[in-house]
C-alpha positions in Angstrom: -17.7 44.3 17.7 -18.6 46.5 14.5 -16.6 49.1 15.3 -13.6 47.1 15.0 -14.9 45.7 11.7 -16.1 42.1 13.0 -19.5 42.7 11.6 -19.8 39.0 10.4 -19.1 37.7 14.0 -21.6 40.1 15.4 -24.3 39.0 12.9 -23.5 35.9 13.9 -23.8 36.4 18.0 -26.9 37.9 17.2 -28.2 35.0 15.2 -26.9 32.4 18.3 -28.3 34.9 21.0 -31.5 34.8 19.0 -32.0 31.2 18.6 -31.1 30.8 22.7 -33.9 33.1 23.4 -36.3 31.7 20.9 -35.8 28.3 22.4 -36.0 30.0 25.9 -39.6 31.0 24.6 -40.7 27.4 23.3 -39.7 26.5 26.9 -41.4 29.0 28.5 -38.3 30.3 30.5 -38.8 33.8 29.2 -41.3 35.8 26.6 -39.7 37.8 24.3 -36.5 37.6 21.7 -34.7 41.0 22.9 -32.4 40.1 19.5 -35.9 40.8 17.8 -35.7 45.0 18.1 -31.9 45.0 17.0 -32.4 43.3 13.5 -31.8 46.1 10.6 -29.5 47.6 13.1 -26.2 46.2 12.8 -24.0 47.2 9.4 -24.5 44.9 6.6 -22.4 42.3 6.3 -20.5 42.8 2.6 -19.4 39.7 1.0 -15.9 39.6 -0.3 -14.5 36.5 -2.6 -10.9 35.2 -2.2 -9.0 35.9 -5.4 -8.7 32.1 -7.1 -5.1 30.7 -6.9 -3.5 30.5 -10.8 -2.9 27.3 -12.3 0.8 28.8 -12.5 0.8 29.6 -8.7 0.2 26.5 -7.7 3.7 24.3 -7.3 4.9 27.0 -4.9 1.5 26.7 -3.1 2.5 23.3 -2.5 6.0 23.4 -1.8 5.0 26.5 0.6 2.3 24.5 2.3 4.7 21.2 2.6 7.9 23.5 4.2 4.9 24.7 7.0 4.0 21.2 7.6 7.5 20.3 8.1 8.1 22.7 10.6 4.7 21.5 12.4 2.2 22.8 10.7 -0.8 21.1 10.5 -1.3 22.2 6.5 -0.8 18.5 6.0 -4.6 17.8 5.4 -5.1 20.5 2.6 -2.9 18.6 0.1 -4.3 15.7 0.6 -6.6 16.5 -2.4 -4.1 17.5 -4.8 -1.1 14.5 -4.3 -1.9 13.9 -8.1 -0.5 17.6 -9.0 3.2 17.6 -10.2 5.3 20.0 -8.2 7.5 20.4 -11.5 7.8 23.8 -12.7 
């Protein structure tokens, strides 16, 4: 998984895998957390933030999101929140 740069989704398999076997150890099914030896091994996960959308940009995010939901899209439910916004350029 990290080597084709998924190294969010394999922190996150770890982290599932790990609380499976912990449980497995409150059950008594098995006595150790193999996930245990592998943490610090795994490339750090670097956060990256989504550029904000102008207050310009806007109308055309709308009218773009509205023509997808027209052609079956299910973007119907993100602009729900922002009826209220004229699409008036």
């Amino acid at each position: 998984m990290e080597n084709r740069g998924a190294v969010d989704l394999a922190h996150r398999v770890m982290q599932v895998a790990s609380q499976v076997f912990r449980y497995a150890i409150a059950c008594g099914r098995c006595t150790v957390d193999p996930t245990a030896g592998l943490r610090g091994a795994l490339t750090p996960h670097v956060q990256k933030h989504q550029p904000a959308i102008e207050p310009d940009e806007l109308p055309a995010l709308l009218r773009a999101l509205d023509q997808y939901a027209a052609q079956g899209g299910e973007a119907q439910t993100l602009t729900l929140p922002a009826k209220n916004v004229s699409l008036a350029e």
